[in-house]
C-alpha positions as CSV (number, residue, x, y, z in Angstrom):
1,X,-1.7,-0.4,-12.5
2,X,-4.4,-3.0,-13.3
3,X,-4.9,-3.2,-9.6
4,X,-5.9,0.3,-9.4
5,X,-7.6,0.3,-12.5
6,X,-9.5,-2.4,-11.3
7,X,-10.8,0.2,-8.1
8,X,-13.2,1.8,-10.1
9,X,-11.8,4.9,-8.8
10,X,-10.7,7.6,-12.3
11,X,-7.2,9.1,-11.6
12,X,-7.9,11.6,-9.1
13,X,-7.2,15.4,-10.6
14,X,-7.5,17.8,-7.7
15,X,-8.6,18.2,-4.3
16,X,-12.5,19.3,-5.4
17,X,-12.3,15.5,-6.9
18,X,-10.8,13.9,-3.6
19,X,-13.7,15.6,-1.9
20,X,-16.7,14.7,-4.5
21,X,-15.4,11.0,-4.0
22,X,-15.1,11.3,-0.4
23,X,-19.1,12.6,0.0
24,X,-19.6,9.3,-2.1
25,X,-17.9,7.2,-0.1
26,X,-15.4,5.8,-2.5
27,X,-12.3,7.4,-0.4
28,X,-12.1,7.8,2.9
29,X,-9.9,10.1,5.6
30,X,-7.2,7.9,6.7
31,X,-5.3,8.4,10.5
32,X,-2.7,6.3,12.2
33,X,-3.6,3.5,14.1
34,X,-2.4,0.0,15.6
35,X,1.5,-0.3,14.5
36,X,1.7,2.2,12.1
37,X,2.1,6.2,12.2
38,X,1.7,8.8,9.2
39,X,4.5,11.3,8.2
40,X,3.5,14.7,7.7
41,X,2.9,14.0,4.0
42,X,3.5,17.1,1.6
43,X,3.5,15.8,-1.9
44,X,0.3,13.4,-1.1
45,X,-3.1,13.4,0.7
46,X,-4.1,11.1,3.7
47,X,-7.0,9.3,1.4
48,X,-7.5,5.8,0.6
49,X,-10.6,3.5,-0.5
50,X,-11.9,2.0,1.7
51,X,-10.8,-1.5,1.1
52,X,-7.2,-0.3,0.8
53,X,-8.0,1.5,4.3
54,X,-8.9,-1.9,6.2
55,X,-5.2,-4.1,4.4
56,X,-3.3,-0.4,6.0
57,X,-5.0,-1.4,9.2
58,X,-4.4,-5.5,8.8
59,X,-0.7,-4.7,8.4
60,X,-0.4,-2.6,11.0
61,X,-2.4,-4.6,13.2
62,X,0.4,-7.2,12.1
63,X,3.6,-5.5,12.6
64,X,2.8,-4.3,15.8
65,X,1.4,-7.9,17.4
66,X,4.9,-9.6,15.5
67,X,7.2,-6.8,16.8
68,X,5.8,-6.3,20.3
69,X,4.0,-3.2,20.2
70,X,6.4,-1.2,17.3
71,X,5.1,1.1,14.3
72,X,6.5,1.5,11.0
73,X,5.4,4.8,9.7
74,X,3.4,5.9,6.2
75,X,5.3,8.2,4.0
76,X,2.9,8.5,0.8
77,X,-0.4,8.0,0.2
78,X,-2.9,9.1,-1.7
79,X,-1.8,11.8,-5.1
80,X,-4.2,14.0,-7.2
81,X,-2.5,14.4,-11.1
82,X,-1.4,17.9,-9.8
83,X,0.6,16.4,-6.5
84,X,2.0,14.2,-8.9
85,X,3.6,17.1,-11.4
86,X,4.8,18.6,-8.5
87,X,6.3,15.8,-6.9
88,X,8.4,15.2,-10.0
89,X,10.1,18.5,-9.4
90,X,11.5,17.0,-6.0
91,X,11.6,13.0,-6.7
92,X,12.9,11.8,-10.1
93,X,11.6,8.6,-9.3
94,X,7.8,10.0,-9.3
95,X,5.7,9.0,-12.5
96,X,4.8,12.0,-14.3
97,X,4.6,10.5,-17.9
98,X,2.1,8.5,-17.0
99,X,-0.5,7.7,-14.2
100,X,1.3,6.1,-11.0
101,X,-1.4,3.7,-9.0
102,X,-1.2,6.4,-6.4
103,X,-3.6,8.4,-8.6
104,X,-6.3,6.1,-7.4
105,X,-6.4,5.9,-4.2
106,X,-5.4,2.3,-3.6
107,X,-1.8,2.0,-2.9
108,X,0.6,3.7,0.0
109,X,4.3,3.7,0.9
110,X,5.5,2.1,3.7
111,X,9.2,3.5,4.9
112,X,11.8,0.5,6.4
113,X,14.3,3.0,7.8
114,X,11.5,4.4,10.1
115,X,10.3,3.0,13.0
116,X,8.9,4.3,16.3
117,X,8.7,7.9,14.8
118,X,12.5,7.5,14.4
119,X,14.5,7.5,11.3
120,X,16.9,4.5,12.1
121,X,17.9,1.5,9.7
122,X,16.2,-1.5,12.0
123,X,17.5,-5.1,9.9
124,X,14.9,-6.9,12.2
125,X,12.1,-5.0,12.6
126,X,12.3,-4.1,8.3
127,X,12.5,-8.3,7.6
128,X,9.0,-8.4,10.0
129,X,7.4,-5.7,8.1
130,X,8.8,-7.5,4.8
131,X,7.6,-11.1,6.1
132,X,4.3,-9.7,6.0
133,X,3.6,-7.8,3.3
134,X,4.8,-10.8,1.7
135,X,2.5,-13.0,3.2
136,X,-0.3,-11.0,2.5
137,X,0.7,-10.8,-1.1
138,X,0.4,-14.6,-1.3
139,X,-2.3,-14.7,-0.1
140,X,-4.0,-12.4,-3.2
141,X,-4.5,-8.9,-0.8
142,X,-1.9,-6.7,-2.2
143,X,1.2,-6.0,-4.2
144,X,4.3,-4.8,-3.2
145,X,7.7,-3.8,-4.2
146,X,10.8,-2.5,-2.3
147,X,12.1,0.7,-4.0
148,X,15.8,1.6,-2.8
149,X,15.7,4.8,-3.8
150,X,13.3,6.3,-1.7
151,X,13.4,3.5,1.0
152,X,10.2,2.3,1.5
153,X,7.8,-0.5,0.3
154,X,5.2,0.5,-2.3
155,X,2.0,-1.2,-1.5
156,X,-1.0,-1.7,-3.9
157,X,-4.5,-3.0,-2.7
158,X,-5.6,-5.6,-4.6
């Protein structure tokens, strides 16, 4: 949470917010690119800061020169306080007591069970995606954790 504190970024309420930071430049649209895809995201929206933006792209770029030419796919991105209350109706894992650093547009989830638009437990292709986001968390870029739960890797910009 200091991490997305640190953004500069207040916890985004509602999609007229999303947009008034968008005109500004402080969030930008996100799509899929080199080594990663984006799920049809219904509890989130496909916004990120830009500096957050370019480490999605950097990881991709990553996974899919390490894995010859594989994605991993996006699951969550960017939630407004009100995606959040409705998420907790659907995921008990969701925050809704307090902010989650979702709310500020600077961290994403990144599934391991789906690769190549496919949901399919990959051992190899997960400890690749793993190996990096762990590499680029030594070297100060981001945060991450592995949540069981929901199967993915949480990813916070630093």
């Amino acid at each position: 949470m200091e991490a997305a504190r640190a953004t500069g970024i207040p916890p985004l309420k509602n999609q007229a917010h999303v947009t008034s930071l968008v005109s500004k430049k402080k969030l930008v649209l996100i799509f899929a690119g080199r080594g990663y895809t984006i799920a049809k995201l219904t509890h989130s929206r496909p916004y990120l800061n830009p500096r957050s933006y370019k480490a999605l792209k950097e990881i991709g770029a990553a996974f899919y020169n390490r894995s010859k030419k594989k994605t991993f796919t996006v699951t969550s991105v960017t939630r407004t306080l009100y995606d959040q209350k409705r998420l907790s109706r659907v995921n008990s894992n969701a925050v809704t007591s307090k902010l989650s650093s979702h709310n500020y547009g600077c961290s994403f989830d990144i599934s391991y069970i789906r690769f190549n638009r496919r949901k399919a437990p990959n051992a190899r292709l997960e400890k690749a995606l793993q190996d990096i986001l762990t590499q680029m968390q030594r070297q100060g870029k981001i945060y991450f954790i592995k949540e069981y739960r929901e199967k993915c890797f949480h990813v916070t910009v630093r």
